[in-house]
C-alpha positions in Angstrom: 15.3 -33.4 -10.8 14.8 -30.1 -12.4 12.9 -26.9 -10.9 9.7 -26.1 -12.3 8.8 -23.0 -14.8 5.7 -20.6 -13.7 4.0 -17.9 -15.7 2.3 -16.2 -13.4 -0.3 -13.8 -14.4 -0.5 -10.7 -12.0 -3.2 -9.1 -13.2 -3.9 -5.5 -14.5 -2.0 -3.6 -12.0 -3.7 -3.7 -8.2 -1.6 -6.5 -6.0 -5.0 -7.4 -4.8 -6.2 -9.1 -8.1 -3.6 -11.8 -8.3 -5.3 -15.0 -7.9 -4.8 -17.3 -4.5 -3.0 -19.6 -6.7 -0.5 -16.9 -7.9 -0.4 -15.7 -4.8 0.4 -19.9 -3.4 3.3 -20.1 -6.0 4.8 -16.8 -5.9 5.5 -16.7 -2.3 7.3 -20.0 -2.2 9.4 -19.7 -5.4 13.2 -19.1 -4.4 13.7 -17.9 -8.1 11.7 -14.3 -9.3 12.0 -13.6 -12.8 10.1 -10.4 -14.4 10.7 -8.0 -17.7 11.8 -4.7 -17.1 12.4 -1.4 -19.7 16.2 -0.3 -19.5 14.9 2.9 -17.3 12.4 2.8 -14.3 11.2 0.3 -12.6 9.4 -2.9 -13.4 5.8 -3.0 -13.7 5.2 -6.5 -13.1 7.5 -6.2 -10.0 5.8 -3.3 -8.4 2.5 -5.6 -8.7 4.1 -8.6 -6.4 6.7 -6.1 -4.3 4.0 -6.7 -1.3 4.7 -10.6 -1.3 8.5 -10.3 -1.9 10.7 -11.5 0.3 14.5 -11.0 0.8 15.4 -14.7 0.4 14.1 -14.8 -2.7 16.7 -14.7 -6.1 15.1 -11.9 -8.7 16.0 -11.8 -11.8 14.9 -9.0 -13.9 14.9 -9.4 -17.8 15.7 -6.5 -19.4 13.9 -5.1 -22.3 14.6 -1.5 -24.1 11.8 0.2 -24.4 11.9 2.3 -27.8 9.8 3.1 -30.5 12.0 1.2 -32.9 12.6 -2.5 -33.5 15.2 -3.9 -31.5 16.6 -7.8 -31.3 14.2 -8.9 -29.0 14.8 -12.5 -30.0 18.2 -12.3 -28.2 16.9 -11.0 -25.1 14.2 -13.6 -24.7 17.2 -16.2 -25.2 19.7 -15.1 -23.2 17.0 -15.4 -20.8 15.8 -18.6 -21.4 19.7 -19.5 -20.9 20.0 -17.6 -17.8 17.0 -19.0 -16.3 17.9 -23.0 -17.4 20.5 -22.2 -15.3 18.7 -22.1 -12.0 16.0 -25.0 -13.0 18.7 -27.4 -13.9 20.2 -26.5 -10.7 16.7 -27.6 -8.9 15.5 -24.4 -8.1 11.5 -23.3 -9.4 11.1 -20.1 -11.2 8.4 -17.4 -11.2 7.9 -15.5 -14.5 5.7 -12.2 -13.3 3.7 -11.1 -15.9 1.2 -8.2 -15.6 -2.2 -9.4 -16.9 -2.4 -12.6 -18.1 0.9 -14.4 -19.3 -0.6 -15.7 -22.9 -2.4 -12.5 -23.5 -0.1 -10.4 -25.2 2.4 -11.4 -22.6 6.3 -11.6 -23.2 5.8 -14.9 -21.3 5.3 -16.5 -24.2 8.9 -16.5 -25.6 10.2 -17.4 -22.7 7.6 -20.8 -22.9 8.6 -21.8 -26.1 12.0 -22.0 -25.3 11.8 -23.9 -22.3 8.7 -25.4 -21.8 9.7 -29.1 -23.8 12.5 -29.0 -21.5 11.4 -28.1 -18.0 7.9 -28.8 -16.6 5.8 -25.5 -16.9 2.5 -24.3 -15.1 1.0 -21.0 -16.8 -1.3 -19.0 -14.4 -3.8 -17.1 -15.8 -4.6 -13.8 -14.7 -6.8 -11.0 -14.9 -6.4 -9.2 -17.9 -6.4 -5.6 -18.3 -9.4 -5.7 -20.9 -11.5 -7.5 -18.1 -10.6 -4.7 -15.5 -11.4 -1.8 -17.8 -14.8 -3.3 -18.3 -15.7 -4.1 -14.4 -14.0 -0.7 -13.9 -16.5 1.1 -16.4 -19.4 -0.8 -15.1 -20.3 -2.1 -18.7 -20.1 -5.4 -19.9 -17.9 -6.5 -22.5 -20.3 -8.5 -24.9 -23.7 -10.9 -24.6 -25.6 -13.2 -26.5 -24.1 -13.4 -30.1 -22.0 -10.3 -29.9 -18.8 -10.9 -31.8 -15.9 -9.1 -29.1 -12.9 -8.0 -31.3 -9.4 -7.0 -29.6 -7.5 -4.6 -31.6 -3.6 -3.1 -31.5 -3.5 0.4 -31.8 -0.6 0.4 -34.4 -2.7 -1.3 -36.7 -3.7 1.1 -39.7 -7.0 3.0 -40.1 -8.3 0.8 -42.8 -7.7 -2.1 -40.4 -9.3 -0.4 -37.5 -12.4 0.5 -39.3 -12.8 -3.2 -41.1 -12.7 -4.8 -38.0 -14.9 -2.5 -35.7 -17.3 -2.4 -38.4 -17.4 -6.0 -38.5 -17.7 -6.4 -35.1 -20.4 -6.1 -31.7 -17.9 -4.9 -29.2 -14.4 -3.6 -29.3 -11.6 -3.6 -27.2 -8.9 -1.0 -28.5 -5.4 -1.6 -26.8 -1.7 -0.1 -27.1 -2.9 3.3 -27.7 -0.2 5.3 -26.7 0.8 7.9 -29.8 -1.9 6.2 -31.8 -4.2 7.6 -29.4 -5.5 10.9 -31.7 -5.5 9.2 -34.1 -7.6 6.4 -33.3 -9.6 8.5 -31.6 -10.2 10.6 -34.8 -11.0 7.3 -36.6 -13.8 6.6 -34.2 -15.0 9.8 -34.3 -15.5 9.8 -38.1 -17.3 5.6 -37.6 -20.0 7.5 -35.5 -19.3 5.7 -32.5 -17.6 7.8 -30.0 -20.9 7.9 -28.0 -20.0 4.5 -27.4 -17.1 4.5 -26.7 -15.5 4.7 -23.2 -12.1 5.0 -22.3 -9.9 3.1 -19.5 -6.6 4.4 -18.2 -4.2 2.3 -15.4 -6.8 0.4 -14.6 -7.4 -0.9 -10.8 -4.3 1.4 -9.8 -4.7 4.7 -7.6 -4.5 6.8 -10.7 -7.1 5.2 -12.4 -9.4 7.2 -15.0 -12.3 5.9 -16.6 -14.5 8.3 -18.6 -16.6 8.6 -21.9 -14.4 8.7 -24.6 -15.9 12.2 -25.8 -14.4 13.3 -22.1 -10.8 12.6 -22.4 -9.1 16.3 -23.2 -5.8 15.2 -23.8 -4.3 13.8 -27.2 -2.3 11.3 -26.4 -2.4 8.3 -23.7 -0.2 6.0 -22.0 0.3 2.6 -23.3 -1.1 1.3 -20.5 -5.1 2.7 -21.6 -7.4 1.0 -24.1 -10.8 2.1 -25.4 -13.7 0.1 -24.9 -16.9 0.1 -27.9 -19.9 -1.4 -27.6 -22.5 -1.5 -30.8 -24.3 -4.9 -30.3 -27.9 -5.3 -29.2 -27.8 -4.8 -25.6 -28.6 -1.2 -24.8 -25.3 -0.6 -22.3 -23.9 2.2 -24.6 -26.6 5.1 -24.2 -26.3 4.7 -20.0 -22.8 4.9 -20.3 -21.4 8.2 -18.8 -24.2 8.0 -16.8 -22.9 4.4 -15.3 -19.6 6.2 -14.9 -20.9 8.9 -12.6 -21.8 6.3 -10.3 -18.5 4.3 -10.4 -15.2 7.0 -11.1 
């Protein structure tokens, strides 16, 4: 018998928000997987280091983090190799993944290279989009509202397509695309309703107005929220935020 393959969604950041069943399988797993960049710690670990124990086997996956492509086809299966290791040996292995493991998640590489070989669970998890709403005190969309999530990298003319063809908006991986998306939104008419999210549901946590944010650049881990449907959320908004920062 072979050990069992988990993606385990963490959530956006706050050990609090992983689910019971995450929670269930993550403490009982003798093998910890989780990505890591080449310098600093591991987000995903930092999540689950309050449920970590010493007998467990981690395994951190090691991605560079640079602005440039890199092979990271080759990490993902040397990976998969190093992990088929420990399932053919019997053991089940934990796959941490901040937010939710098939939303945007790395997780996803490592499924389709082992997942028609071992039997695999994914557990979903709070995604950072979700937080940053709850967080802002707005909802995300209602009714018929067409909700549209967007990469920052993408180009202004792709930006502006999509937001103009859409109710609500969730802008993600801003980063150094931040003053510039931020310009582009600006010249839409729509910062007003705009509201933007940083480290959500962690201690340094800032959620304010778009129109507020003084600096010109962001982390990656930040998205801007827009809202232009039919609900009237968007006028309230940095008056909702008074009464939740």
């Amino acid at each position: 018998m072979t050990g069992k393959l988990y993606g385990l969604g963490l959530g956006p950041g706050d050990p609090e928000l992983l689910t019971l069943k995450a929670h269930r399988i993550l403490t009982r797993c003798p093998v910890v997987a989780y990505p890591a960049p080449d310098t600093g710690p591991s987000f995903a670990r930092q999540i689950a280091a309050p449920y970590l124990t010493t007998a467990q086997l981690e395994v951190p996956i090691v991605v560079p983090m640079r602005v440039e492509r890199f092979p990271a086809q080759d990490i993902y299966t040397k990976a998969a190799e190093t992990l088929s290791r420990h399932l053919d040996a019997g053991a089940d292995v934990a796959v941490l993944c901040e937010g939710d493991p098939f939303f945007y998640g790395s997780f996803m590489y490592l499924f389709e290279r082992l997942a028609d070989r071992y039997p695999t669970e994914v557990v979903p998890g709070v995604s950072s989009m979700m937080a940053a709403a709850a967080g802002l005190g707005r909802p995300l969309a209602a009714r018929n509202d067409v909700l549209t999530v967007l990469p920052g990298p993408l180009s202004d003319d792709d930006l502006a397509a999509r937001i103009e063809a859409s109710g609500a908006v969730a802008i993600i991986k801003l980063g150094r695309h931040f003053a510039r998306i931020r310009a582009l939104i600006e010249s839409l008419g729509l910062t007003a309703q705009a509201g933007y999210a940083e480290r959500v549901s962690l201690a340094e946590e800032k959620l304010v107005p778009l129109a507020d944010v003084a600096d010109d650049t962001a982390p990656y881990f930040s998205m801007i929220l827009i809202y232009k449907g039919e609900e009237r959320w968007h006028p309230a908004l940095a008056k909702t935020l008074g009464s939740v920062v």
